[in-house]
N, C-alpha and C positions, 0 to 999 in steps of 0.2 A: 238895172241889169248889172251884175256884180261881176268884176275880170276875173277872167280865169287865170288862174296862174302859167309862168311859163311851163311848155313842157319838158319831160324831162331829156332830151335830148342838148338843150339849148341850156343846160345849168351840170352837162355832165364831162368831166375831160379825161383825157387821156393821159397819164404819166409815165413820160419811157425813157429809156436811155440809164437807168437806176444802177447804184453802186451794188454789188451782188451782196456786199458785207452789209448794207442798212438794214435795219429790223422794219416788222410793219408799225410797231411803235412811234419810231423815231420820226416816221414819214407820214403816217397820221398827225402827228404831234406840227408837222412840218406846214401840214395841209390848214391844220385848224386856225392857223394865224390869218387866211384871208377870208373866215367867216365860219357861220356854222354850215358844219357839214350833215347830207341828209341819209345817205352810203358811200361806205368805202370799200375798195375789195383790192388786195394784193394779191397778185396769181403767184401760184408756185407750184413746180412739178411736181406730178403723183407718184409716177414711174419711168422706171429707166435710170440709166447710169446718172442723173442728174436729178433723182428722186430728194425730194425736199427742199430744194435748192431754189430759189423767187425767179422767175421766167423773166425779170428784166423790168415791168412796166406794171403799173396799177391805173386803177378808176375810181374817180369821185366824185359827186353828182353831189353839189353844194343847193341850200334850200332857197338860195334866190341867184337869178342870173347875173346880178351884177357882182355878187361874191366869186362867182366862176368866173367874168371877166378880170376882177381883181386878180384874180388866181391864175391864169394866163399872163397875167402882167407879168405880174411880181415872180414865179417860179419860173417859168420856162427859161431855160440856157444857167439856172442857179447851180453854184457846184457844190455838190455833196458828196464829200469823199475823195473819188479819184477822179469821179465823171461831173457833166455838168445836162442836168435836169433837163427834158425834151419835154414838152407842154403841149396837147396840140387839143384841138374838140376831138369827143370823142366819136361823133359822128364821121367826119373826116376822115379819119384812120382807118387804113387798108392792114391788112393779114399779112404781105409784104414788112409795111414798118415795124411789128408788131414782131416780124421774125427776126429782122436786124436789131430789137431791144432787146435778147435774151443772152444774157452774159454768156460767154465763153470760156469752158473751164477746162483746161489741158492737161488730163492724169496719162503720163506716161504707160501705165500700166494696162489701159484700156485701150491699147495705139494696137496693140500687137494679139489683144485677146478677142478683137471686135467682131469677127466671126467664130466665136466658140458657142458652142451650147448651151443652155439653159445652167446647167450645171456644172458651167466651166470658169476661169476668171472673170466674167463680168458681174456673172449673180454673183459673186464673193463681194467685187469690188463696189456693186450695188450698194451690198449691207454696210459697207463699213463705212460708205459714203451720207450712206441713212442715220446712220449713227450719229457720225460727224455733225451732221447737218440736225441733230436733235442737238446734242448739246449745246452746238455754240447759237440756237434759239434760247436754251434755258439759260446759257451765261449774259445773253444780250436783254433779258428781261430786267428793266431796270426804271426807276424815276426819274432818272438825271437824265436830260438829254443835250448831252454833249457829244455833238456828228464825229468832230477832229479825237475825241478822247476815245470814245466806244465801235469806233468803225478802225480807224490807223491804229491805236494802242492796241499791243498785243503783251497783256500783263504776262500769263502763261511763259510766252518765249524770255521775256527779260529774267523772271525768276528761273528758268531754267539756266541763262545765259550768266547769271550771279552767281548761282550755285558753282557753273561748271568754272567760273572766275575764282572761285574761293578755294576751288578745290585745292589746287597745288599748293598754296599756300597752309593748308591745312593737314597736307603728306607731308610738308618740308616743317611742320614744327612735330608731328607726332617723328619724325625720323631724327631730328635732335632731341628729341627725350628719350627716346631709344637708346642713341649714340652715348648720353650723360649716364646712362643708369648703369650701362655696360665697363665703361670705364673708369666711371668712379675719380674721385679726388684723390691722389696719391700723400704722403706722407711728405709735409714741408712745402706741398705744392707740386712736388716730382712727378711726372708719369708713370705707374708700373710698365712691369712687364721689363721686355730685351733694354728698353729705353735706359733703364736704371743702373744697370752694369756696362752701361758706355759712361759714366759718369769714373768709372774708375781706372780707366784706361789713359 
């Protein structure tokens, strides 16, 4: 009589508590160090003001039970990011838990539009959040995974913040090549202009 493998309840967990910035990359990649994995599924909103966005928690059903208990070990209470990794079975887990892992994201903008119309500031605030929320999927696609580098580094703002550091510096020399061209080197070193006839006084 040959054993039956575990079922898959008993090799499946829970992942919650997630940094809202992690990719599903980063956290697969994260998963696979305590065995092989047989599914994985990262939730993320479909619709609504928080369309595209990771709902907070995923599930991964590892191909033997004791790589899931490894996995329970080793990950739950880990910190990644800002947060520190919730671990539980997945069986165990109530709809309750499930709704306290869903990041919470505070757009001003949607405080005061929250009862408008289909075609009022929210569907606006929708799109641009959609948008958002595609890009910084295609900026976060990458081989490296470094959590501390690709979640807290925000290359984007620095180059903006260098640019806007250079600026002045870059008004204050085209504004003395201005001032040089306009005045010019006077005769002997003198200054033109009124300058030159107080010399004779």
């Amino acid at each position: 009589m040959t054993e039956q493998p575990p079922a898959q309840d008993d090799r499946r967990l829970w992942l919650g508590n997630l940094d809202s910035r992690i990719t599903e990359y980063q956290l697969l990649k994260i998963a696979q160090k305590c065995g092989k994995i047989e599914k994985f599924d990262m939730l993320f909103h479909r619709s609504g003001p928080m369309a595209g966005y990771p709902r907070g928690y995923a599930f991964v059903t590892y191909d033997r039970q004791q790589d899931s208990e490894r996995a329970l070990e080793m990950l739950n209470g880990k910190q990644i990011g800002d947060k520190h990794m919730v671990v539980r079975w997945a069986k165990n887990v109530n709809r309750d838990e499930m709704e306290r892992a869903k990041p919470k994201i505070q757009i001003p903008a949607l405080a005061g539009g929250s009862k408008a119309g289909a075609g009022g500031p929210v569907s606006q605030q929708t799109k641009i959040q959609a948008l958002e929320a595609k890009l910084k999927m295609m900026e976060s696609r990458s081989d490296d995974l470094i959590i501390n580098k690709s979640v807290v580094g925000e290359r984007p703002i620095i180059e903006r913040y260098q640019y806007n550091k250079n600026a002045p510096n870059q008004q204050q020399q085209r504004s003395d090549s201005m001032k040089h061209r306009h005045h010019g080197p006077g005769r002997g070193g003198s200054r033109p202009g009124p300058y030159k006839s107080t010399r004779f006084k």
